[in-house]
Backbone as a chain_set.jsonl record, in Angstrom:
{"seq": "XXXXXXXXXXXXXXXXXXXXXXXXXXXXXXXXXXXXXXXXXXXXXXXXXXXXXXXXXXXXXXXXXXXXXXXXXXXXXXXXXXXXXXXXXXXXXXXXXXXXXXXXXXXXXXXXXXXXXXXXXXXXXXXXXXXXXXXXXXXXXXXXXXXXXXXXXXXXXXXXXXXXXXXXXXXXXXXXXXXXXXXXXXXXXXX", "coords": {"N": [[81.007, -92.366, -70.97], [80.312, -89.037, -70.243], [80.516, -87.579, -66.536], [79.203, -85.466, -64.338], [79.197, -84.493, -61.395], [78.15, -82.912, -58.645], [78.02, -81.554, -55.212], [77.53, -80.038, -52.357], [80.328, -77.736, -51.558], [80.971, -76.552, -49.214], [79.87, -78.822, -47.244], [81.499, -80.33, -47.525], [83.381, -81.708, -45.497], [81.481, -83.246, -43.682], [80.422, -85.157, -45.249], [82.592, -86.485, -46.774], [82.965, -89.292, -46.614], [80.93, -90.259, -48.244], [80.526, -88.654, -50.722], [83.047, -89.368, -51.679], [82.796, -91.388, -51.891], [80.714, -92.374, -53.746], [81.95, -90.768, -56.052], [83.894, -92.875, -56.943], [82.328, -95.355, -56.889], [80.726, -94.333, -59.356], [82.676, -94.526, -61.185], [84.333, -96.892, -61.499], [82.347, -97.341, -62.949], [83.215, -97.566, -65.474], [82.602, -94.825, -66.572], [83.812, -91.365, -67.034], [84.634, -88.971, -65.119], [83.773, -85.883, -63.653], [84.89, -84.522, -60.804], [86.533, -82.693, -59.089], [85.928, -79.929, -58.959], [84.517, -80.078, -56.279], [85.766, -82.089, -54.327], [88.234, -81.416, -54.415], [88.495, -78.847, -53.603], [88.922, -76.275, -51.145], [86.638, -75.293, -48.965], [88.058, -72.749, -47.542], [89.335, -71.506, -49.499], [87.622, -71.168, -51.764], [86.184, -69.173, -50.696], [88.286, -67.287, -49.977], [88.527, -66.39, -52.61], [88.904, -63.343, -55.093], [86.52, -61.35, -56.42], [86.826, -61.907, -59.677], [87.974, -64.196, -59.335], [85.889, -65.892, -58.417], [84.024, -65.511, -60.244], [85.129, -67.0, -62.521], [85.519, -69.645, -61.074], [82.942, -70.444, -60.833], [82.119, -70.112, -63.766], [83.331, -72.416, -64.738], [81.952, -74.225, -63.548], [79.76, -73.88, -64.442], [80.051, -74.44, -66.874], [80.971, -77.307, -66.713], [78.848, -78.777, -66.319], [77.035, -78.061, -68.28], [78.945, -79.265, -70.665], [78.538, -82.458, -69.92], [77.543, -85.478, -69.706], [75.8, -86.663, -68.523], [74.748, -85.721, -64.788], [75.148, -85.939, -61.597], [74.169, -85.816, -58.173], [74.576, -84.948, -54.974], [72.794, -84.303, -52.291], [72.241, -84.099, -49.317], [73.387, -82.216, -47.806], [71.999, -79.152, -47.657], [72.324, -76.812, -50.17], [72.167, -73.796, -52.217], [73.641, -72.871, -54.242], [74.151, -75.63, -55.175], [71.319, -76.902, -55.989], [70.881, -74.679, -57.704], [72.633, -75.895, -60.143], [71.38, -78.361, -60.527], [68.882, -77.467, -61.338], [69.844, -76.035, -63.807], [71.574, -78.351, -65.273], [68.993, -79.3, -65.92], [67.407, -77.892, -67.383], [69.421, -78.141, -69.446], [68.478, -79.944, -70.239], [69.804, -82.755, -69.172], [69.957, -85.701, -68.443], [69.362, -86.263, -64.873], [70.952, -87.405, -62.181], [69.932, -87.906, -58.472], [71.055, -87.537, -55.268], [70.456, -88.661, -51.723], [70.667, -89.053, -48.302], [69.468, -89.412, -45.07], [66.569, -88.855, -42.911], [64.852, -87.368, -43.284], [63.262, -85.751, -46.808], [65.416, -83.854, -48.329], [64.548, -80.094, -48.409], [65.151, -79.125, -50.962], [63.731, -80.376, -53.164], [61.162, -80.366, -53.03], [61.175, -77.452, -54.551], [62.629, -78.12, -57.111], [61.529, -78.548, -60.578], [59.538, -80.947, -61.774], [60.664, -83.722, -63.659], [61.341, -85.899, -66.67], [63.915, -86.498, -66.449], [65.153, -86.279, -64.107], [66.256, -87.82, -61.565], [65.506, -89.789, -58.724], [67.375, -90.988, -55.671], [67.314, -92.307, -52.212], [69.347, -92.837, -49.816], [71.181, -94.654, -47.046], [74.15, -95.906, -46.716], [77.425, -96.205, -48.453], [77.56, -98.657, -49.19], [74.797, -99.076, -49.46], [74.425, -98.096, -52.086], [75.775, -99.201, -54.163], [74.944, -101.122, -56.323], [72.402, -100.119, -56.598], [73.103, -97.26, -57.697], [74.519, -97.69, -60.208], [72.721, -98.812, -61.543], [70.746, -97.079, -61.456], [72.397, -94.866, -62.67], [72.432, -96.134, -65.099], [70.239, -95.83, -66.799], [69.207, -93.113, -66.738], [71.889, -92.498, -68.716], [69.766, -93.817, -70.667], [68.614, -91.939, -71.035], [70.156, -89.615, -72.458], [70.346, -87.32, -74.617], [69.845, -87.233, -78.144], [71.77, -85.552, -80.892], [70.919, -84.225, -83.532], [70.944, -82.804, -86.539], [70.873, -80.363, -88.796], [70.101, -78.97, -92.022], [69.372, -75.344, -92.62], [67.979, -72.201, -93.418], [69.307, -68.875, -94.343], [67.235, -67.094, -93.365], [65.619, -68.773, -91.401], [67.605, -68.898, -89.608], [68.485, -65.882, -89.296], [66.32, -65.848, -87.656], [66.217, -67.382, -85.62], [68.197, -66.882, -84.268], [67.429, -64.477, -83.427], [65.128, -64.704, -81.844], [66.596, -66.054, -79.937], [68.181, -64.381, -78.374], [65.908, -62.742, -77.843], [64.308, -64.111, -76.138], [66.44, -65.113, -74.386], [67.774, -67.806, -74.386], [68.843, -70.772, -75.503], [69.494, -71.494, -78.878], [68.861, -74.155, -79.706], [66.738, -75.238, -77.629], [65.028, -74.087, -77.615], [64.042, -75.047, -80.114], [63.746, -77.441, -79.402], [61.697, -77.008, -77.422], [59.77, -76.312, -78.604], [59.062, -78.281, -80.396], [58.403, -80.092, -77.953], [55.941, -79.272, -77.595], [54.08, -79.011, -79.623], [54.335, -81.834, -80.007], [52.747, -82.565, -77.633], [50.262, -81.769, -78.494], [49.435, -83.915, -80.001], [47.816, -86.477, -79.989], [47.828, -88.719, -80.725], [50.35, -89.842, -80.92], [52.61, -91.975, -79.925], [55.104, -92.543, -77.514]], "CA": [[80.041, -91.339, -70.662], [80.783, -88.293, -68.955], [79.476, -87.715, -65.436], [79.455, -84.082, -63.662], [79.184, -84.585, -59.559], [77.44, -81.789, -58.019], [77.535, -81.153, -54.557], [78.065, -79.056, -51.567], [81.522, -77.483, -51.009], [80.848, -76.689, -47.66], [79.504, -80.27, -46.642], [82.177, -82.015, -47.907], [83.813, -82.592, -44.453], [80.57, -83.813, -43.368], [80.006, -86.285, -45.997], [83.261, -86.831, -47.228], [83.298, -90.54, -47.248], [79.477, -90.309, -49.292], [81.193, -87.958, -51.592], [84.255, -90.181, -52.578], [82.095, -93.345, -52.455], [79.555, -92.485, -55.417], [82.84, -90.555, -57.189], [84.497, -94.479, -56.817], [81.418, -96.455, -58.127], [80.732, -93.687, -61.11], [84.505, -94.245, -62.057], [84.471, -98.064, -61.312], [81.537, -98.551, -64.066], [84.106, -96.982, -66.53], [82.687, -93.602, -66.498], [84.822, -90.482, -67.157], [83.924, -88.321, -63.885], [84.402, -85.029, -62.936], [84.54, -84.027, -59.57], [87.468, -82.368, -58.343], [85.849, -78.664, -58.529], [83.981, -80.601, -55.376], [86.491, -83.397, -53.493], [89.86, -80.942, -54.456], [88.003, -77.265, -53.703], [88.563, -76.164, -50.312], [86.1, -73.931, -48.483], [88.093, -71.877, -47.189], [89.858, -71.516, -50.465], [86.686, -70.356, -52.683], [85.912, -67.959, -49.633], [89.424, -66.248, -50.031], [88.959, -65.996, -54.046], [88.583, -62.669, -55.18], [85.325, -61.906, -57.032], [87.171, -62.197, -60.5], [88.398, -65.795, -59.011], [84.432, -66.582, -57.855], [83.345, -65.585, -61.421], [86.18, -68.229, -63.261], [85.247, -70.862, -60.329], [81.515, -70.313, -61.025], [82.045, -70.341, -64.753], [84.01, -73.837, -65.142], [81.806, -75.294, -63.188], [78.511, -74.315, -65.427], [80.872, -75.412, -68.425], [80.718, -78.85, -66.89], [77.282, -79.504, -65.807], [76.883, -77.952, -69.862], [79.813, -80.64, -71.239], [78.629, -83.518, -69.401], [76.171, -86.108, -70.666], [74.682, -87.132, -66.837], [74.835, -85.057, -63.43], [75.136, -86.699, -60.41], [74.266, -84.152, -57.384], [74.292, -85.449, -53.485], [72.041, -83.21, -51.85], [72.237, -84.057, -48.123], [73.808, -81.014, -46.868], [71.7, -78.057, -48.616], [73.169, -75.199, -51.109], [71.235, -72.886, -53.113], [74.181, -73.383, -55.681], [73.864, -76.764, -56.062], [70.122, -76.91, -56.32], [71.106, -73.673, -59.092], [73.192, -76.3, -60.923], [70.39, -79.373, -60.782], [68.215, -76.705, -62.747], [70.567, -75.517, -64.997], [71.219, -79.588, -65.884], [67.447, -80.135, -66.381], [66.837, -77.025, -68.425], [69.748, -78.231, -70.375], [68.418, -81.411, -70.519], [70.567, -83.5, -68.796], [69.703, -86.831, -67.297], [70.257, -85.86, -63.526], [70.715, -88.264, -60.968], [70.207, -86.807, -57.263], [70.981, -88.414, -54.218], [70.804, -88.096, -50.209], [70.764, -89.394, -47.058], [68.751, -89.235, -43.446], [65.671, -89.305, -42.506], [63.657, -86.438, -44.676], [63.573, -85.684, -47.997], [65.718, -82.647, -48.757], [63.706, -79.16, -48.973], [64.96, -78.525, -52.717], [63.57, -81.523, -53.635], [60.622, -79.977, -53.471], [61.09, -76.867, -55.211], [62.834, -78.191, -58.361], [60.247, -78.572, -61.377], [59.482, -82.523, -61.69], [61.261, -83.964, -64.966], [61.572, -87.117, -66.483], [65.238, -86.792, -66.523], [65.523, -86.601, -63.051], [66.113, -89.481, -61.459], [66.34, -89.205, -57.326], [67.735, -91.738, -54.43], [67.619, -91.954, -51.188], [70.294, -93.949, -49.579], [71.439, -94.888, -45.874], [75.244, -95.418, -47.09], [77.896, -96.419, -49.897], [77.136, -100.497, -49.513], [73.232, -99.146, -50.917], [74.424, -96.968, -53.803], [76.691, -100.225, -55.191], [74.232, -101.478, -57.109], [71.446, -99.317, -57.295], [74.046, -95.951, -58.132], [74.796, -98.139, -61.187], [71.465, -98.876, -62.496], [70.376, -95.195, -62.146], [73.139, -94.134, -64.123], [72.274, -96.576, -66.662], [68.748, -95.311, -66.874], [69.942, -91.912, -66.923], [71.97, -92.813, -70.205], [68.899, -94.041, -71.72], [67.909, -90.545, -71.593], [70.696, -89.151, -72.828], [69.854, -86.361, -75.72], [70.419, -87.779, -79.28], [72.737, -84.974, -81.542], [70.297, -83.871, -84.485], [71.893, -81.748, -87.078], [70.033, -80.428, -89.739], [70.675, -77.485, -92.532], [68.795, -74.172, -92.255], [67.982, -71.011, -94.783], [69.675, -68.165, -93.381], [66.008, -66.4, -93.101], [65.401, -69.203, -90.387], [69.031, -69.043, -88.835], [68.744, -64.723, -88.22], [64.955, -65.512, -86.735], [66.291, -68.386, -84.088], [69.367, -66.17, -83.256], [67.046, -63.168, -82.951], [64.195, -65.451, -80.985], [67.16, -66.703, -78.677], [68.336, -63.038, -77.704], [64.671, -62.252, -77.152], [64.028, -65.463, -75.269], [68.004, -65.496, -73.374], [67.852, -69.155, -74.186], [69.895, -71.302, -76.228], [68.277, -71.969, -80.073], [68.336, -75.529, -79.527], [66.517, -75.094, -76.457], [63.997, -72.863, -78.483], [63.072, -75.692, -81.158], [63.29, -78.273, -78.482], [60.253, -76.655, -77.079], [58.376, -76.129, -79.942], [58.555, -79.695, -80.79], [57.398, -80.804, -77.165], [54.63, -78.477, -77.233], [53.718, -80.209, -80.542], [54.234, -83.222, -79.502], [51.768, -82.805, -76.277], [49.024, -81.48, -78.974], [48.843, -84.459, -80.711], [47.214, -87.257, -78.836], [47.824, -90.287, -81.499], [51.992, -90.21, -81.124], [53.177, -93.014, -78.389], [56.619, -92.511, -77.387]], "C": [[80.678, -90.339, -69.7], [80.011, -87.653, -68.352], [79.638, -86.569, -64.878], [79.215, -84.499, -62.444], [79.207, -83.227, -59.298], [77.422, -81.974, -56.375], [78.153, -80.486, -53.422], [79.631, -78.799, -51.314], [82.032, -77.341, -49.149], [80.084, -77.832, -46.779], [80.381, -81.242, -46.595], [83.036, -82.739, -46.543], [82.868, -83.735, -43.704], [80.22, -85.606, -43.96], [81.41, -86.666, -47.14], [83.3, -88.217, -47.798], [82.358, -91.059, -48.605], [80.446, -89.771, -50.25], [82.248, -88.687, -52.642], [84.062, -91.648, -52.883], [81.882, -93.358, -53.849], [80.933, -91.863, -56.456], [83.344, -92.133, -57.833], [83.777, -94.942, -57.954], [81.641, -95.653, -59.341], [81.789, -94.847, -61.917], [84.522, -95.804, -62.276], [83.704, -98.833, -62.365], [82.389, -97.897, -65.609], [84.109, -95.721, -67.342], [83.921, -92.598, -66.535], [84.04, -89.148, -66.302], [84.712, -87.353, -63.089], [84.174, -84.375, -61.96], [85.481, -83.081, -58.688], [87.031, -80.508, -57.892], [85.076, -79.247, -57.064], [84.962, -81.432, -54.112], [87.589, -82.224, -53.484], [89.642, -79.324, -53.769], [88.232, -77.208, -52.159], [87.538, -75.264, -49.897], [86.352, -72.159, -48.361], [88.866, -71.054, -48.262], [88.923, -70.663, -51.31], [86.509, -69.38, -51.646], [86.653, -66.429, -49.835], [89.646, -65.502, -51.563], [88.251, -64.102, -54.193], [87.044, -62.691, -56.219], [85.206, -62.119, -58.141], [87.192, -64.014, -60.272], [87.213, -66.363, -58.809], [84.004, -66.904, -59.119], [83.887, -67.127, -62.115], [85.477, -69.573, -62.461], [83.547, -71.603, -61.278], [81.082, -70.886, -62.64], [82.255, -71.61, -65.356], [82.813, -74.69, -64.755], [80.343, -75.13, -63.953], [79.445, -75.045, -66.48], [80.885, -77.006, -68.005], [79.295, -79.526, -66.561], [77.182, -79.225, -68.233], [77.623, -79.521, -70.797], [79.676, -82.219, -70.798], [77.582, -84.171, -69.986], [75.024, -86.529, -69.501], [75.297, -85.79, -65.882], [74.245, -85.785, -62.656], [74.863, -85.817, -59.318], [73.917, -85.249, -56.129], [73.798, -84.193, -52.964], [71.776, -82.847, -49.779], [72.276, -82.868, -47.044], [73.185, -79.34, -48.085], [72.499, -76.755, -48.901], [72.331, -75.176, -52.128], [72.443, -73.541, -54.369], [74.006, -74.54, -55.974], [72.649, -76.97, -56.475], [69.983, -76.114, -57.606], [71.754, -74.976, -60.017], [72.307, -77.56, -61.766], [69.4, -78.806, -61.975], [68.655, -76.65, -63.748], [70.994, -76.793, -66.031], [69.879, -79.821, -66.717], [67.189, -78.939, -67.317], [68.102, -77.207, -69.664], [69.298, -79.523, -71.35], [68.821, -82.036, -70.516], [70.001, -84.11, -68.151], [70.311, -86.246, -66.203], [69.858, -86.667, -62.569], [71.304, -87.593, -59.126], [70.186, -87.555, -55.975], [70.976, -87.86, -53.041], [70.059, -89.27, -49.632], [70.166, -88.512, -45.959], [67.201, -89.232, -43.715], [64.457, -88.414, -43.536], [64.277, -86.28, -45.76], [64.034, -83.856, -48.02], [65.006, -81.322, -49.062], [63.983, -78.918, -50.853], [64.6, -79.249, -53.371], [61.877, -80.802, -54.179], [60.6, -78.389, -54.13], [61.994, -76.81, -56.727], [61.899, -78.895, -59.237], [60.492, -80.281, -61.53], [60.027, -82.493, -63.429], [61.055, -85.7, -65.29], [62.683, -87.691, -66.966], [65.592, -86.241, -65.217], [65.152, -87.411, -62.226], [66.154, -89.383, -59.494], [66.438, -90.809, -56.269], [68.172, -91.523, -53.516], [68.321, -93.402, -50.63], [70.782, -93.957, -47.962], [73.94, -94.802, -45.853], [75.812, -95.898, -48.117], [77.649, -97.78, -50.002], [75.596, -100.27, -50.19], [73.703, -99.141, -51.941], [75.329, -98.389, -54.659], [76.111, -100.442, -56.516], [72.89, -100.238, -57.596], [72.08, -97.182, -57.625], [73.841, -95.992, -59.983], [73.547, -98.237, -61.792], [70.88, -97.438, -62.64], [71.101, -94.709, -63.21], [72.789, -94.427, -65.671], [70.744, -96.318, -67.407], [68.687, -93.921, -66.921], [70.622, -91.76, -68.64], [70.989, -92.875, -71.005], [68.432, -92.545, -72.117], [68.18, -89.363, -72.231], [70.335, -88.189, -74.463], [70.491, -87.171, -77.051], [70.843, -86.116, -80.068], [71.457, -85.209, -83.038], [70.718, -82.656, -85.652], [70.808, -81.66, -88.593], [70.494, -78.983, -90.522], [68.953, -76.213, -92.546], [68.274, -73.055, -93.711], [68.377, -69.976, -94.02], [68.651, -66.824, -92.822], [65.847, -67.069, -91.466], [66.745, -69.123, -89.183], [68.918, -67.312, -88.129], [67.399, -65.156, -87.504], [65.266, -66.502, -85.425], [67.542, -66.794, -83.409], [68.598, -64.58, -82.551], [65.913, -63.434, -81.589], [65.252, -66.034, -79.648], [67.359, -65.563, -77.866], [66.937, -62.528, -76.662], [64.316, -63.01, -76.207], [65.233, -65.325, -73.922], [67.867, -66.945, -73.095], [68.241, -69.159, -75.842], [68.489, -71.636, -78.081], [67.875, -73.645, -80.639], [67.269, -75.853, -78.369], [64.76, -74.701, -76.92], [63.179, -74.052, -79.282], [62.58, -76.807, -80.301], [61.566, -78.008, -77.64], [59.519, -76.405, -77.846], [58.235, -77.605, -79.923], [57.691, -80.457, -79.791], [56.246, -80.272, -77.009], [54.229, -79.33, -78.18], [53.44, -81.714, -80.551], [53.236, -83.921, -78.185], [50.456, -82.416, -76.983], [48.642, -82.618, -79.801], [49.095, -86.192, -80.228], [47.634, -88.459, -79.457], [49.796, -90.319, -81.467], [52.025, -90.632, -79.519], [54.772, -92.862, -78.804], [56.898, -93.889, -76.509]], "O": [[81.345, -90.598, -68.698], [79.022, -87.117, -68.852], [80.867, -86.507, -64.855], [78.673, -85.56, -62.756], [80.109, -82.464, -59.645], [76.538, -82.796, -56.134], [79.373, -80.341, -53.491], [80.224, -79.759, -50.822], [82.878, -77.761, -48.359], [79.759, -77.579, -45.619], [80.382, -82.36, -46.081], [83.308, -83.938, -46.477], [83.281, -84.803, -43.252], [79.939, -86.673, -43.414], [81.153, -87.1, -48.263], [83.548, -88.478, -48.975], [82.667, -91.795, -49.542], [81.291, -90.589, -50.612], [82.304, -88.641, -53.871], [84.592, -92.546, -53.537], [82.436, -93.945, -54.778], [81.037, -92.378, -57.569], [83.173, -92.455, -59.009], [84.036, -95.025, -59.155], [82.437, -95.976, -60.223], [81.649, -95.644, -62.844], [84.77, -96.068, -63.452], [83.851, -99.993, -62.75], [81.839, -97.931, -66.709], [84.874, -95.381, -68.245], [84.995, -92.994, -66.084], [83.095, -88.497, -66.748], [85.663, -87.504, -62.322], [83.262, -83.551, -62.025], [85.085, -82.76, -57.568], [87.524, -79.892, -56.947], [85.107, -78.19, -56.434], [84.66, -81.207, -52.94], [87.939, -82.0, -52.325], [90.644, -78.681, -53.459], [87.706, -78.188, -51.632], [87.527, -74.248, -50.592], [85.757, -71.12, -48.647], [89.073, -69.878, -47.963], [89.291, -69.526, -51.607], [86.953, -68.345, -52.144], [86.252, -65.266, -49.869], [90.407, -64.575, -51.842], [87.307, -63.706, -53.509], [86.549, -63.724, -56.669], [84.09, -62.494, -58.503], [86.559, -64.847, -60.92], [87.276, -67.576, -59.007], [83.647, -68.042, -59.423], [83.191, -68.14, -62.191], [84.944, -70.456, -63.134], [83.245, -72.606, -61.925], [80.19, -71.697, -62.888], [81.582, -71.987, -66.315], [82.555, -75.712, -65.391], [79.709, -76.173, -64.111], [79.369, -76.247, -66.733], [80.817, -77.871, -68.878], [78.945, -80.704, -66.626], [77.265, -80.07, -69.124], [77.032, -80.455, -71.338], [80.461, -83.086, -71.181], [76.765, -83.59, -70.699], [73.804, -86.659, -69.602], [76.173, -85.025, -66.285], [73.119, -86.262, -62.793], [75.452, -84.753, -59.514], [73.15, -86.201, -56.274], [74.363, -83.123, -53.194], [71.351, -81.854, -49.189], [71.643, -82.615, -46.019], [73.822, -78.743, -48.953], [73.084, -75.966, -48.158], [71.854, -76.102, -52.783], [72.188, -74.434, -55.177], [73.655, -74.728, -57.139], [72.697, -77.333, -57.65], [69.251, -76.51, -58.514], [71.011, -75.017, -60.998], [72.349, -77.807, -62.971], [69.149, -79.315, -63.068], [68.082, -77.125, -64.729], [70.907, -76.649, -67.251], [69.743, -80.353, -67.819], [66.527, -79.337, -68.275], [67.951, -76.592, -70.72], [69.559, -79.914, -72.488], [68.8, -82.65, -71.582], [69.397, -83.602, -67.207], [71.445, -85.77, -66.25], [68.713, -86.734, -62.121], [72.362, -87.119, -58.712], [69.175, -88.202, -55.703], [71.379, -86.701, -52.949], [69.26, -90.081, -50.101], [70.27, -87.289, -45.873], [66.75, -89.641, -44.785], [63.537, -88.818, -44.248], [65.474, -86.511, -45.934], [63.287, -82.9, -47.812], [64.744, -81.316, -50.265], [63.151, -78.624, -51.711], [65.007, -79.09, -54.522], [61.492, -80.738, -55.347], [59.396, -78.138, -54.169], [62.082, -75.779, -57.393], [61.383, -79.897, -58.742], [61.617, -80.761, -61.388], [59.859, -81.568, -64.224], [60.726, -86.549, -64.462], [62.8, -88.745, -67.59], [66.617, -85.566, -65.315], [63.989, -87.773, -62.045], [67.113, -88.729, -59.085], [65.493, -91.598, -56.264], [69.164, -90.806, -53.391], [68.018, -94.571, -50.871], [70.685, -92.789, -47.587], [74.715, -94.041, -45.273], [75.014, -96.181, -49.011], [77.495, -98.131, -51.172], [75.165, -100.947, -51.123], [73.532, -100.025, -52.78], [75.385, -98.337, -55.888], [76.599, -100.073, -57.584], [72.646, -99.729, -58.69], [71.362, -96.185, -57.698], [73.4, -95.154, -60.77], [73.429, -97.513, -62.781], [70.623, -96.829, -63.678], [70.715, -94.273, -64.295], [72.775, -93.791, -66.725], [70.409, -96.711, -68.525], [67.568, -93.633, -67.347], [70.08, -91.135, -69.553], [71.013, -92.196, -72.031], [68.013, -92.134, -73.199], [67.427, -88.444, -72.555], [70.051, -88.917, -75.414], [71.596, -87.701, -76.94], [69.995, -85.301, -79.706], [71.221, -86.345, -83.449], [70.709, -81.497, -85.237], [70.222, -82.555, -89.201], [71.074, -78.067, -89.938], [67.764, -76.525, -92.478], [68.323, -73.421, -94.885], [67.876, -69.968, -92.896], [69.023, -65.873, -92.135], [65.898, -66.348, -90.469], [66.581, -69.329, -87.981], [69.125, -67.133, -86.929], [67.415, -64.622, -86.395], [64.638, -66.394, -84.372], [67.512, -66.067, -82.416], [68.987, -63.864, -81.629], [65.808, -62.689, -80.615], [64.783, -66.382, -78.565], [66.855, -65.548, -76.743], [66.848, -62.162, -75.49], [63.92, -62.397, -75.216], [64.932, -65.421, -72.732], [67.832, -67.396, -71.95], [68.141, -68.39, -76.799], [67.285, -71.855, -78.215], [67.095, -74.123, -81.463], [67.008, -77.055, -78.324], [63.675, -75.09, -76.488], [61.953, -74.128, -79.209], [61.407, -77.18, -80.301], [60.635, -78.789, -77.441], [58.336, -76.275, -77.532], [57.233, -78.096, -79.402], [56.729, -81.166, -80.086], [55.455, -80.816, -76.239], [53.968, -80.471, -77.798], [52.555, -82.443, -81.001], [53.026, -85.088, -77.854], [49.44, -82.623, -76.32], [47.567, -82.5, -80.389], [50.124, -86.865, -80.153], [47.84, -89.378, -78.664], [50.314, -91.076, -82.288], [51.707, -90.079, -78.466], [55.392, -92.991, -79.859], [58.048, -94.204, -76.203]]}, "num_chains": 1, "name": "protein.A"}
């Protein structure tokens, strides 16, 4: 499975050891886990990029929250971008598992939309997350999107591509919501 790790660039001195714990476990349950735009990135490094170099940074790192099958996000030390990336998971529909530490619950906690592919823990340090890291993830998997492929008429193929433009969302994204709307109008289907 592959795992995206989300979180602050500018925290990571803070929470370094958090940071390279949960990378560890991920990796340890035989996960394929990418974190290095996070653990390898310095601060002062993205700071100095020009705003060509911000765009590229910026870009890779939607391409992996997109390419990944989970997101992992530590939230302790708040950033608007990472909280941007937790969304951008859940509106892709990515299981997202979100973690932090201390005493309150994170402000973006409450302003990201409730899902039931986000998964959240709160943890004291890396001897919690051992075990219960691992079972999130694997509960996370379960929720993993199943790959549906189906053929088209190219009447219905220009009206999604013309409905996605109009929309600025993806045309899987598009039927996906039709179906759950459908699926919330009709009271006799148990999932």
């Amino acid at each position: 499975m592959k795992i995206f790790f989300v979180a602050s660039i500018y925290g990571r001195e803070k929470n370094k050891i958090n940071y390279e714990g949960i990378v560890n476990i991920l990796k340890k349950t035989g996960n394929k886990v990418e974190a290095d735009h996070v653990l390898k990135t310095r601060k002062e490094k993205l700071a100095a990029l020009d705003n060509e170099g911000k765009v590229d940074f910026h870009k890779k790192v939607i391409d992996g929250v997109k390419a990944s099958d989970v997101v992992v996000s530590e939230i302790s030390t708040p950033s608007m971008s990472v909280g941007y990336l937790i969304s951008l998971a859940l509106d892709c529909n990515k299981p997202t598992v979100v973690l932090y530490s201390g005493e309150k619950e994170p402000h973006i906690l409450s302003t990201i939309e409730k899902s039931e592919k986000l998964l959240v823990l709160k943890y004291r340090g890396i001897d919690d997350l051992k075990d219960s890291l691992t079972d999130l993830v694997d509960d996370a998997s379960d929720q993993m999107d199943v790959r549906f492929n189906f053929f088209i008429s190219p009447k219905i193929g220009a009206y999604l591509d013309w409905i996605s433009k109009q929309k600025k969302l993806p045309r899987a994204v598009y039927l996906r919501r039709l179906i759950e709307e459908d699926m919330k109008k009709r009271k006799e289907f148990k999932a």
